[in-house]
C-alpha positions in Angstrom: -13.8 -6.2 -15.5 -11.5 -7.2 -12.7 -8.4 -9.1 -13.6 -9.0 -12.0 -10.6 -10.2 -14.6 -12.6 -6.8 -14.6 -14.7 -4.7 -13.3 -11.3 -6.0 -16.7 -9.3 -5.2 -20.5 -10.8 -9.0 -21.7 -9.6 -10.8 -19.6 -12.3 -9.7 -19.4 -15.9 -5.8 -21.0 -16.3 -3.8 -18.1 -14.7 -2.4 -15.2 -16.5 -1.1 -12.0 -15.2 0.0 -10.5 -18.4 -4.2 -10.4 -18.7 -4.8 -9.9 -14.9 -2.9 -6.4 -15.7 -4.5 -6.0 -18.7 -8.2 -6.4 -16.8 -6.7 -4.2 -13.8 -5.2 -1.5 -15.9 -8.8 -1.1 -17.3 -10.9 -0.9 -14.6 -7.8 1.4 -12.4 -8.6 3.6 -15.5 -12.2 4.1 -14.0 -10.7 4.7 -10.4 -11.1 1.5 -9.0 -9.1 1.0 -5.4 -9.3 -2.2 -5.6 -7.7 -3.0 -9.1 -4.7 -0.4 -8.2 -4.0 -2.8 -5.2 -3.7 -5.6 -7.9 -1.8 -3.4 -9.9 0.6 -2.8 -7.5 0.9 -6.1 -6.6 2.0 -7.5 -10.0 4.8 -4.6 -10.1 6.2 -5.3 -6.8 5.8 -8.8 -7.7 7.2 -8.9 -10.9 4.0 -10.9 -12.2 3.2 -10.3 -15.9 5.2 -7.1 -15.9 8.9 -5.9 -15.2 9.0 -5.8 -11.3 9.1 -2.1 -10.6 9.1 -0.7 -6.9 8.0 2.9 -7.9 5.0 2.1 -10.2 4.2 -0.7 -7.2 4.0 2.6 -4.9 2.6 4.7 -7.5 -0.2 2.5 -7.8 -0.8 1.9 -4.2 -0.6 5.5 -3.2 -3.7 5.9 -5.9 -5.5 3.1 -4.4 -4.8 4.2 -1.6 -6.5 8.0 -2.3 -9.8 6.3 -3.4 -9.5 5.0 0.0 -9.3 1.1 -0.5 -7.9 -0.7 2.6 -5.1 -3.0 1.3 -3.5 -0.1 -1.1 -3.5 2.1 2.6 -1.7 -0.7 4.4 0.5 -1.8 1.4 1.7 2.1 0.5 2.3 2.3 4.1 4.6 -0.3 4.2 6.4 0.4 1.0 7.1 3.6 2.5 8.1 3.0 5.9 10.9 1.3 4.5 12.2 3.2 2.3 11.1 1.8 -1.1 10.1 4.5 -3.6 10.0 7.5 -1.5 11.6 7.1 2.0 8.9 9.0 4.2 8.5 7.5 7.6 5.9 10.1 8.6 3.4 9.4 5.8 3.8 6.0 6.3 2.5 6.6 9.6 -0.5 8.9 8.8 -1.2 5.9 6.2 -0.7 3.2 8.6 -3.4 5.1 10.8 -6.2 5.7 8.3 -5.9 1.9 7.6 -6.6 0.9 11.3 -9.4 3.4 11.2 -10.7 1.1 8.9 -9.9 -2.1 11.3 -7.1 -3.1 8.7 -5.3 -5.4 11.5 -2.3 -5.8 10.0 -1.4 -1.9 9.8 -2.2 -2.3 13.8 1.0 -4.9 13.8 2.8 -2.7 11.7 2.3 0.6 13.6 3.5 -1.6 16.9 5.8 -3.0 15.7 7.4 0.5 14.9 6.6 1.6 18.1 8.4 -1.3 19.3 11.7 -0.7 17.6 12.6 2.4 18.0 14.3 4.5 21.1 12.1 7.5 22.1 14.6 9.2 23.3 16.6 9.3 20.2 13.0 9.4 17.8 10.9 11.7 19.5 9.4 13.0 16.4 8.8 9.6 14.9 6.8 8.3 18.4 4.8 11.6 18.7 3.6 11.2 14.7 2.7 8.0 15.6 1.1 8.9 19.1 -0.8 12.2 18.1 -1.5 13.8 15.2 0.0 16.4 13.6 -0.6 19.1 11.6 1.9 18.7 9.1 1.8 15.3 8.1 1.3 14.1 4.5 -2.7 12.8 4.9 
């Protein structure tokens, strides 16, 4: 049921208007993995009108049946400020994803850590650093 044989040009000839047909079908049975393709054709533009919010909306669904690139890519959507700016539960998704040894969310979070001032974003470090209670899981 998975769109990758029309989403790849090694299988059948490529064609993402059916890749999100195939994804759209199996994401209707709660499939992570074919909301992460889903998101990746709106963000992308491929087969459908590009569209940042249903890119997020998707990836934040993936990302609640807990499939590891939806985690990393909602994290990263929202850390900067695409769909809905919020830097903290960017951060709590960032997280979960390295739980899952997702490496990339591991650049990610350092990189944050990297770039900011602690001084000037001592709220930002310590979400990063410890949890707290009042993040967005």
């Amino acid at each position: 049921m998975s769109g990758l044989g029309y989403f790849y040009s090694n299988g059948p000839k490529q064609n993402f208007t059916k890749a999100y047909q195939n994804y759209q079908k199996c994401a209707n049975i709660g499939d992570g993995s074919c909301h992460a393709g889903l998101g990746f054709l709106y963000f992308h533009g491929l087969g459908v009108t590009a569209n940042q919010s249903k890119a997020l909306e998707h990836f934040l669904t993936g990302a609640q049946l807990d499939d590891i690139s939806c985690l990393s890519n909602a994290a990263q959507l929202l850390h900067h400020g695409q769909g809905k700016n919020d830097k903290y539960r960017s951060i709590s998704l960032f997280k979960k994803a390295i739980e899952r040894n997702e490496i990339i969310s591991s650049y990610f979070l350092a990189t944050i850590l990297n770039s900011i001032d602690p001084r000037d974003n001592f709220d930002l470090v310590q979400a990063i650093l410890f949890p707290k209670a009042n993040n967005n899981n």
